[in-house]
C-alpha positions in Angstrom: 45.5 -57.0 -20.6 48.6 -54.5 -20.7 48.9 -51.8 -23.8 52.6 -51.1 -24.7 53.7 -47.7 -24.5 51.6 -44.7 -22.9 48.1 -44.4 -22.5 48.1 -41.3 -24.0 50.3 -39.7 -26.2 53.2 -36.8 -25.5 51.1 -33.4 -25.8 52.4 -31.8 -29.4 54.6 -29.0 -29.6 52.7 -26.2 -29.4 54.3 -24.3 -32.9 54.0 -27.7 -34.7 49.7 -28.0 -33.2 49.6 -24.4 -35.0 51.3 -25.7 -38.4 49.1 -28.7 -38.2 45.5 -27.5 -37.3 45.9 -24.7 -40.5 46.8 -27.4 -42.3 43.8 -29.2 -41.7 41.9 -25.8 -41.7 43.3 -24.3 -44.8 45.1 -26.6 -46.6 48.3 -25.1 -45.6 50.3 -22.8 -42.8 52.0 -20.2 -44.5 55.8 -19.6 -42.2 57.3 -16.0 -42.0 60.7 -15.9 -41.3 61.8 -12.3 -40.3 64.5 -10.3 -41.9 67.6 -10.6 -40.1 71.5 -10.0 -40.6 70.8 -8.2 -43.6 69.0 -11.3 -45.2 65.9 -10.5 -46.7 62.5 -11.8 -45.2 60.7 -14.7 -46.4 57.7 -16.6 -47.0 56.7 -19.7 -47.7 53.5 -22.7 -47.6 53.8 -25.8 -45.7 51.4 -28.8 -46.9 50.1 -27.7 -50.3 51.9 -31.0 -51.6 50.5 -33.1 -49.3 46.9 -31.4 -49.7 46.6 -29.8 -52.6 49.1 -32.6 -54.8 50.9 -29.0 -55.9 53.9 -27.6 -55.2 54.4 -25.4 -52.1 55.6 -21.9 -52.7 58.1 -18.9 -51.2 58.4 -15.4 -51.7 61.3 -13.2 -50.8 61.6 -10.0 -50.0 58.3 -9.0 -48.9 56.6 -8.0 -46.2 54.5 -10.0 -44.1 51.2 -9.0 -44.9 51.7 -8.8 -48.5 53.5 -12.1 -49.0 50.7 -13.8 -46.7 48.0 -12.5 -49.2 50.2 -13.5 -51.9 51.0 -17.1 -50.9 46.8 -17.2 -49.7 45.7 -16.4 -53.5 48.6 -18.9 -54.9 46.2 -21.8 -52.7 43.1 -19.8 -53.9 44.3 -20.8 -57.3 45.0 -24.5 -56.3 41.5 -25.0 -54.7 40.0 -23.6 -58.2 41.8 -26.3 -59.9 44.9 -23.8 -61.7 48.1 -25.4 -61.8 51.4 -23.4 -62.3 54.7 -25.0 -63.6 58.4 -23.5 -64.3 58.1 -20.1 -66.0 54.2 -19.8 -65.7 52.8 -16.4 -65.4 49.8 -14.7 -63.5 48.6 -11.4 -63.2 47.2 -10.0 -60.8 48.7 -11.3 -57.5 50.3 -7.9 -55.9 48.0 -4.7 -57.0 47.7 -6.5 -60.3 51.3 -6.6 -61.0 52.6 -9.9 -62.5 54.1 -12.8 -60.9 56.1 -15.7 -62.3 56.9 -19.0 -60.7 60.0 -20.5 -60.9 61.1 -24.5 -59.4 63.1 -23.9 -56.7 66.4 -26.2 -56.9 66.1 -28.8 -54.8 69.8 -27.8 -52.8 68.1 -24.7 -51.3 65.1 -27.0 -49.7 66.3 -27.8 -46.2 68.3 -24.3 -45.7 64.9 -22.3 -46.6 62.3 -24.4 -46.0 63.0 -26.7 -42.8 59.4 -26.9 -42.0 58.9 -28.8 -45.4 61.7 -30.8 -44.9 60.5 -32.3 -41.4 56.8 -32.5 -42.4 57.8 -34.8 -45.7 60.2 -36.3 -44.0 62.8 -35.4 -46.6 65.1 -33.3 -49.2 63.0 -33.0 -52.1 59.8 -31.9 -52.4 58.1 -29.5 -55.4 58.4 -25.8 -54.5 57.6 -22.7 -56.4 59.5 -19.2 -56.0 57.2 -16.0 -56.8 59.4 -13.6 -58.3 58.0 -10.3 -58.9 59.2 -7.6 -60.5 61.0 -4.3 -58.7 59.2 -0.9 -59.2 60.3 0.1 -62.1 59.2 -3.2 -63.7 62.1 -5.0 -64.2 62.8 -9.1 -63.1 65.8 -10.2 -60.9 67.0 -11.8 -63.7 67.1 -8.5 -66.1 70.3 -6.9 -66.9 68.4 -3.7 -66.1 67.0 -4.8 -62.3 69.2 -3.2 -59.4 71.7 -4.6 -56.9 68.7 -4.0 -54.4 66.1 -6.6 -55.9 68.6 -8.8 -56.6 70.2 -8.9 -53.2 66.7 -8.3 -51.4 64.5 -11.1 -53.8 67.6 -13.8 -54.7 66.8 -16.6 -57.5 66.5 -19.8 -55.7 65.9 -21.8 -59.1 69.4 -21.8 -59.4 71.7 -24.2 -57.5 73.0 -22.7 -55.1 76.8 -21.8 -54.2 77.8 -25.2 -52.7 75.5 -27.2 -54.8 77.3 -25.5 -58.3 80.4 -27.1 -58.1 
């Protein structure tokens, strides 16, 4: 009797086997993308909706280690049962500063978070932002906050540019 198609399957990318064995691991592969041109660095969770039946999440503007712990106790929270919705607070993520989730509009999915996009298999999936405030305690979103947390931790709940209209 013949089989159609190989024997044995194409080896898998090497960066997707990583994505998908900490998924299976952990519940999730938490993606750095590095600073560049000026654009701020980023963070984000692949998997949690498929896993976890919660939205993924992103953080901007932080550095690795620190958005890696951050995005970790987000999935801490998820395997203890907390869910967090649009405009939820928690304190305690970042040296017990506060942290407040925002939905991120669906028109910035597949620029930020391609990995999401391929592993759903499309343009909309539930994601968080953690916004933080800068160090002198102000939100993004404050009249008060500078030009530097705004530019350096930008609002993705919002549509963006193209999307507006």
């Amino acid at each position: 009797m013949e089989a159609s198609g190989p024997a044995n399957p194409p080896p898998m990318d090497p960066q997707l086997k990583v994505v998908v064995d900490d998924i299976r691991k952990y519940g999730c592969h938490i993606l750095h993308v590095v600073e560049e041109d000026g654009q701020p660095p980023y963070s984000y969770t692949i998997g949690l909706n498929r896993t976890r039946s919660a939205p993924d999440a992103a953080v901007i503007g932080l550095k690795k280690d620190t958005a890696h712990a951050l995005l970790n106790g987000y999935r801490n929270q998820l395997v203890l049962g907390r869910r967090y919705r649009n405009g939820d607070r928690a304190e305690g993520y970042i040296d017990g500063t506060a942290v407040e989730f925002r939905t991120i509009h669906p028109g910035h999915l597949p620029t930020w978070f391609g990995w999401n996009t391929a592993l759903y298999r499309r343009d909309w999936f539930p994601m968080l932002q953690l916004l933080y405030p800068g160090s002198d305690g102000s939100w993004p979103w404050e009249p008060q906050a500078s030009a530097f947390l705004r530019r350096w931790q930008p609002m993705l709940d919002r549509a963006p540019p193209s999307a507006a209209g």
